[in-house]
C-alpha positions in Angstrom: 134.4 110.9 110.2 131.2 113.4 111.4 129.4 114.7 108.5 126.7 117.0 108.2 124.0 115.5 106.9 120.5 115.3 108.3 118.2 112.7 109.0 116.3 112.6 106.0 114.9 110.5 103.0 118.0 110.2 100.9 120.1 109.9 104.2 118.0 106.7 105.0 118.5 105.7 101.9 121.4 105.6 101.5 122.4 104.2 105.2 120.1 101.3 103.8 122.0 100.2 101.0 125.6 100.5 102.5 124.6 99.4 105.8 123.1 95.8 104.3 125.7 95.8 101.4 128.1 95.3 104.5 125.7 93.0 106.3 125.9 90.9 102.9 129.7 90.9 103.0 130.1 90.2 106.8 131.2 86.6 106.8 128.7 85.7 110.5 125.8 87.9 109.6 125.7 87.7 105.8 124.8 83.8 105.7 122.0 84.3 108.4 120.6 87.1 106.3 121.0 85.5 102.6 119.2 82.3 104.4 116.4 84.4 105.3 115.9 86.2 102.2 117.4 84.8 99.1 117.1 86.7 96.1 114.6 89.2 97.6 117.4 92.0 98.4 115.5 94.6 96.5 112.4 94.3 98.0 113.6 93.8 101.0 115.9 96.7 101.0 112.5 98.6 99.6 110.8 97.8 103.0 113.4 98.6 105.3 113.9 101.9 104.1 110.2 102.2 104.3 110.5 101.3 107.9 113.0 103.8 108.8 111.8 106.5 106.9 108.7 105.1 109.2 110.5 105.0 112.8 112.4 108.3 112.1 110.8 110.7 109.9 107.4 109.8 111.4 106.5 109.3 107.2 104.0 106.5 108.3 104.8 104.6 104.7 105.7 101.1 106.7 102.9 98.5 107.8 105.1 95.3 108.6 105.4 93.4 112.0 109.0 92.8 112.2 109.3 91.3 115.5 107.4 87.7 114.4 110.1 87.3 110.9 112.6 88.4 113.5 111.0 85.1 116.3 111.4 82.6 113.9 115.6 83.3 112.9 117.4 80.3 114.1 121.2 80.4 115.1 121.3 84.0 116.0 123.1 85.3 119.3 123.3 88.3 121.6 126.8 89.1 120.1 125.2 89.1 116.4 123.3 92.0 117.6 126.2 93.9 118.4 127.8 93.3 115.1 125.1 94.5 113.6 125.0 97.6 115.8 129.2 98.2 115.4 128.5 97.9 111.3 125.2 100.0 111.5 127.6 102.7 113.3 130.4 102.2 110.9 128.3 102.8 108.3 126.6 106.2 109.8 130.3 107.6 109.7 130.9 106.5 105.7 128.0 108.3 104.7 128.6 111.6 106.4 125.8 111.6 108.9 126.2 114.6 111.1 126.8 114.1 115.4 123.1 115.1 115.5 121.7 112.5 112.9 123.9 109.5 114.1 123.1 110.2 117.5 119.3 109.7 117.1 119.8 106.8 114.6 122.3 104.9 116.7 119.7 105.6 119.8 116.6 103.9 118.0 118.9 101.1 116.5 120.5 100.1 120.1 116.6 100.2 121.2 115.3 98.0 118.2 117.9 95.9 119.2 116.9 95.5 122.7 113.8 94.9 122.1 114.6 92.2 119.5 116.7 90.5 122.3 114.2 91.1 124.7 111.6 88.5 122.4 114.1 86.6 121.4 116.6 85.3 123.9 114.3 86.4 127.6 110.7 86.4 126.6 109.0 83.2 129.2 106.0 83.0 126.7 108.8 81.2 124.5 109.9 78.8 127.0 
């Protein structure tokens, strides 16, 4: 379903909270994330939208270096990344993102997760 709703705050917002309450549910990513964070959802969901509000509205609010808590994950896969990506898309539709908005969100999610990979599973400092 193509909405028509701009990138924005409240967009962000609430791709956030859908997007990770369906990352919660999943039954292979929601274990690896509730390992990771425990009972710090709120804050956690807090900070991400910081970060995209960050990475997309150029709102400067974010301050984090995600790539080192991303290093140190243990178990995850290529193939989690593109569950992650197929739920982040699925989500875009439920919340009535418009062609224009989910175009540019999908295009810096696919790169995030590229570059995530990139550290994770190919980087030779690691080996």
């Amino acid at each position: 379903m193509t909405g028509n709703r701009p990138v924005d705050a409240a967009l962000i917002s609430d791709l956030v909270d859908r997007f990770y309450g369906h990352v919660r549910l999943d039954p292979v990513l929601g274990p690896i994330f509730d390992a990771e964070i425990g009972d710090g959802w709120d804050a956690h969901l807090d900070k991400l939208k910081s970060f995209w509000r960050s990475v997309m509205l150029q709102e400067g609010s974010y301050s984090g270096r995600p790539m080192p808590v991303h290093m140190k994950l243990k178990g995850i896969t290529p193939e989690h990344f593109q569950l992650w990506l197929g739920l982040f898309h699925q989500t875009l539709g439920e919340i009535g993102a418009s062609n224009e908005a989910e175009a540019a969100l999908m295009d810096r999610a696919r790169r995030i997760a590229k570059s995530f990979q990139l550290n994770i599973f190919y980087n030779p400092a690691r080996s």
